[in-house]
C-alpha positions as CSV (number, residue, x, y, z in Angstrom):
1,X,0.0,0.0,0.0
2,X,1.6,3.3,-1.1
3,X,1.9,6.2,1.2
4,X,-0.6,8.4,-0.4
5,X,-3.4,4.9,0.1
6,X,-2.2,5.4,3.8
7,X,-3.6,8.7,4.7
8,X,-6.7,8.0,2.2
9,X,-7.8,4.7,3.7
10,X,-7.5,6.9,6.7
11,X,-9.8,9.4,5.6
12,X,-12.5,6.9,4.1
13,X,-12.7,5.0,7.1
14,X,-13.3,7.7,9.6
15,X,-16.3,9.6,6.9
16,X,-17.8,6.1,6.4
17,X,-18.0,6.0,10.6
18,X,-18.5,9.5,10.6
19,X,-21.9,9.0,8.2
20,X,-22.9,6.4,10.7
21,X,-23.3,8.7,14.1
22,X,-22.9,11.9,12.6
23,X,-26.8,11.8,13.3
24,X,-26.1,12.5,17.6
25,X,-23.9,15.1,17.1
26,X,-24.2,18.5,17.3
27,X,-24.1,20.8,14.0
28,X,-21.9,23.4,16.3
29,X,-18.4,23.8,15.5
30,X,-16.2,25.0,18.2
31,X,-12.4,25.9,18.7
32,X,-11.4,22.7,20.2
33,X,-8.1,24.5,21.2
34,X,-9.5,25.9,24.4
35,X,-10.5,22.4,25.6
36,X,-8.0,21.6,28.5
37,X,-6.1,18.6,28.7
38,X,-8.4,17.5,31.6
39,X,-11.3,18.3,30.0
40,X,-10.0,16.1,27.1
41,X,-9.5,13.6,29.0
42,X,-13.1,13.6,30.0
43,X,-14.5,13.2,26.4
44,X,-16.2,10.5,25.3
45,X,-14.7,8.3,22.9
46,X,-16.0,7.1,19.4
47,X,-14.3,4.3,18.4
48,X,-13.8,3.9,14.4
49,X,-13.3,0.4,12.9
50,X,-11.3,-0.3,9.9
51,X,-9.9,-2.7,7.1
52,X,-5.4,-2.8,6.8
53,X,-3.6,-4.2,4.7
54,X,-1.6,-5.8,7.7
55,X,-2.5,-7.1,10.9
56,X,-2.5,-4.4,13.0
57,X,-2.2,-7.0,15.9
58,X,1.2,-8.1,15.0
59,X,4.1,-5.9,15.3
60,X,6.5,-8.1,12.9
61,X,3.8,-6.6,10.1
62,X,2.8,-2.9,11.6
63,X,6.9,-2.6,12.0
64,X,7.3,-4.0,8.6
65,X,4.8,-1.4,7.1
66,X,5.7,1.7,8.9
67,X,8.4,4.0,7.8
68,X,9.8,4.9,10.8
69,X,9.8,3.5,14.7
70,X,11.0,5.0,17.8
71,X,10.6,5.8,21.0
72,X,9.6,9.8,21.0
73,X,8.8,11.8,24.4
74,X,5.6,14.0,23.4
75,X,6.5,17.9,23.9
76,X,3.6,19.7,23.3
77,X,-0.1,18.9,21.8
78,X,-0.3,21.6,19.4
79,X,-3.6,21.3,17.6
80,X,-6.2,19.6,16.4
81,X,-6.7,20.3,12.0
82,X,-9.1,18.7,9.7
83,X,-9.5,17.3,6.5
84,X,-11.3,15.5,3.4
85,X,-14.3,17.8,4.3
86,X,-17.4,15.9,3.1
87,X,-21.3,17.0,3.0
88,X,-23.4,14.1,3.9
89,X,-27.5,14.1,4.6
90,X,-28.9,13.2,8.0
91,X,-32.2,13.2,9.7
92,X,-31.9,16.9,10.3
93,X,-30.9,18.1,6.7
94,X,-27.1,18.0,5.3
95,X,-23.9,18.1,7.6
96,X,-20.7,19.0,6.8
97,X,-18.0,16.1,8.5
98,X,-14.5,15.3,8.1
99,X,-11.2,14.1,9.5
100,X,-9.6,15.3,13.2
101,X,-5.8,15.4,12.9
102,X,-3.7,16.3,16.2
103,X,-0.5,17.7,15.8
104,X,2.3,17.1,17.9
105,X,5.9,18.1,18.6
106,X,7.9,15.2,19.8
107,X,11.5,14.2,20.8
108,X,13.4,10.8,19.4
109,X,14.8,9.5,22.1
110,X,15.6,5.9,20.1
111,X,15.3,4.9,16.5
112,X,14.5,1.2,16.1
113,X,13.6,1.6,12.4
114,X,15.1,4.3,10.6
115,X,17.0,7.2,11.8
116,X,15.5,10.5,12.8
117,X,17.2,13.3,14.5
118,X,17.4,12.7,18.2
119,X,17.4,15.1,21.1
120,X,15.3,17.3,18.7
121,X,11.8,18.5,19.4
122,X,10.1,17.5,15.6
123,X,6.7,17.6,14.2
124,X,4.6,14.8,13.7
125,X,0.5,14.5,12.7
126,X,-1.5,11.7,14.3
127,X,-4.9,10.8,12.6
128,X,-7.5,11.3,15.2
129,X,-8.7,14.0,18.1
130,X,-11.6,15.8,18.8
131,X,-13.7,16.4,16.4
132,X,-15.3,19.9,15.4
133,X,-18.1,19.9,17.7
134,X,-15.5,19.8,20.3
135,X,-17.6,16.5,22.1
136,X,-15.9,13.8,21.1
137,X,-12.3,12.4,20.7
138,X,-12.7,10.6,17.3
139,X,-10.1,7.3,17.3
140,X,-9.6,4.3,15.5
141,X,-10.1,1.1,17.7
142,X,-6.9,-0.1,19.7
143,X,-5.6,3.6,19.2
144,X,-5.1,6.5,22.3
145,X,-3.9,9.8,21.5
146,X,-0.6,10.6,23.4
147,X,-0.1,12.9,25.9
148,X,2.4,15.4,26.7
149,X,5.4,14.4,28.9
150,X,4.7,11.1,28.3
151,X,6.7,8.8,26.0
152,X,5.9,6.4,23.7
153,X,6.8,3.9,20.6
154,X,5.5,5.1,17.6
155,X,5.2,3.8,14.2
156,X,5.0,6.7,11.6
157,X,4.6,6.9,7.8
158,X,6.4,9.8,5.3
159,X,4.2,11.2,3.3
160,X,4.8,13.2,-0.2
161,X,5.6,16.4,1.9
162,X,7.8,14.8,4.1
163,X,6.0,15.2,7.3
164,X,5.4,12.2,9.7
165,X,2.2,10.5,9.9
166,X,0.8,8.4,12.6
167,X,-2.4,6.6,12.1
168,X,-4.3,2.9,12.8
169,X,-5.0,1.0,15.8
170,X,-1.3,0.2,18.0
171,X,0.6,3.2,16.4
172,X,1.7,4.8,19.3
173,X,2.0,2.2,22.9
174,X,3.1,4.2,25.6
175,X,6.5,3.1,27.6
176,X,5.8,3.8,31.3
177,X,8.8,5.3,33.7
178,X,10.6,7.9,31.2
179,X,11.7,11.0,32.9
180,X,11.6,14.3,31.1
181,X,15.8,14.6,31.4
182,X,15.9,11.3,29.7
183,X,18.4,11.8,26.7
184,X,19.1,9.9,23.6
185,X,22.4,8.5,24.8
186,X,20.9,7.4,28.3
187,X,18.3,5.5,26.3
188,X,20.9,3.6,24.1
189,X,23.5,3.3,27.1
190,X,20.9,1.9,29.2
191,X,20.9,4.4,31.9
192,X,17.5,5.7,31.4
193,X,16.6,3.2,34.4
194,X,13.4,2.1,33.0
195,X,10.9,-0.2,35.1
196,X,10.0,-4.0,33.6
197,X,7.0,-3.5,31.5
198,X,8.8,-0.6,29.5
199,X,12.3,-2.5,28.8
200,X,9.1,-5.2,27.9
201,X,7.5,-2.7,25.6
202,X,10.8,-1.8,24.1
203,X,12.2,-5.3,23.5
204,X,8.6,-6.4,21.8
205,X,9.3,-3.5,19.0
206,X,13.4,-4.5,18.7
207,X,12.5,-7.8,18.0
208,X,9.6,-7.3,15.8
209,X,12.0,-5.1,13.6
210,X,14.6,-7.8,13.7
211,X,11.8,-10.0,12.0
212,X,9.8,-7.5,10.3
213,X,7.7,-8.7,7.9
214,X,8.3,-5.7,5.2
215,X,4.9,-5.0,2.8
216,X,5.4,-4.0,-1.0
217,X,5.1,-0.3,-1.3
218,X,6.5,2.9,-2.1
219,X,8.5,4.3,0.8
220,X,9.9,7.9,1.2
221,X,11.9,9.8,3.9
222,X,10.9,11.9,6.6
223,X,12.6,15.8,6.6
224,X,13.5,15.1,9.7
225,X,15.8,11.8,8.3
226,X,19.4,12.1,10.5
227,X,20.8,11.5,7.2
228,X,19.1,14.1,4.6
């Protein structure tokens, strides 16, 4: 599956789930950037379902797909954008829906596929967030959106511009126990003094890239590739 296919398998699944339970929400559009992290924290959830080309269940094949893996400390949540606008009918007359994209700044703190820039605050887009009614988080099933000052692995497609995208159920598993000093050469040296289930979390993604299982498409580099 090519890179553009990515986003656009994306972007069909969420206005196909959108169509379905568009119907309950509100026609309102609000600036979700005033909503708190608590208060984000407190919205409900609509969970989006989905057909991959891999299964998203086995990290040998989400590992072999994605671009780029590491582990990446989240900096700031920047915003929340959307796309593939799309009029559809409901009950109460026609309704405009589309795609919530959250926007990120993060830090690679390891690469275990690929090589970003490390110690380096970069951008990256993760498909999901709240959507433009500001009542819901919208998410794929098996998906979370991160959170700042924590850490986590994710597994991240270039796209034709070169940014990063994140999207599909497992694409970001959060590694418990990172402290915000951390540093790129205390996570490779082993001195970032990480409990069990992280060095757990961590090993599962080292291994799966050892034996990733690769899938047939076109590929292209991040701008943020350590060796651009």
């Amino acid at each position: 599956m090519g890179k553009k296919k990515v986003q656009i398998l994306a972007s069909l699944l969420f206005m196909v789930s959108f169509s379905l339970i568009v119907s309950a929400c509100s026609n309102t559009q609000k600036d979700v950037s005033n909503i708190s992290p608590e208060d984000k924290k407190n919205l409900k959830v609509i969970r989006m379902d989905g057909s991959f080309a891999v299964d998203v269940n086995n990290p040998k094949e989400t590992v072999g797909d994605a671009d780029y893996v590491f582990i990446g400390r989240v900096d700031e949540d920047i915003d929340t954008i959307y796309k593939d606008h799309v009029t559809i009918e409901t009950r109460e007359g026609t309704k405009e829906v589309s795609t919530p994209y959250t926007n990120y700044k993060v830090t690679v703190l390891q690469n275990i596929k690929g090589d970003l820039v490390t110690d380096t605050s970069i951008s990256i887009q993760k498909a999901g967030g709240i959507n433009q009614d500001g009542s819901s988080v919208v998410l794929y099933q098996d998906d979370s959106l991160p959170k700042e000052g924590k850490s986590y692995v994710f597994l991240a497609y270039a796209q034709d511009d070169e940014s990063l995208l994140v999207l599909g159920p497992n694409s970001n598993e959060y590694v418990e126990g990172i402290k915000q000093d951390v540093t790129s050469e205390k996570m490779v040296k082993g001195k970032a003094s990480l409990n069990e289930e992280a060095i757990e979390v961590v090993s599962e993604y080292e291994n799966a890239y050892e034996n990733e299982i690769p899938t047939d498409r076109d590929r292209s580099e991040s701008e943020f590739d350590a060796e651009q």
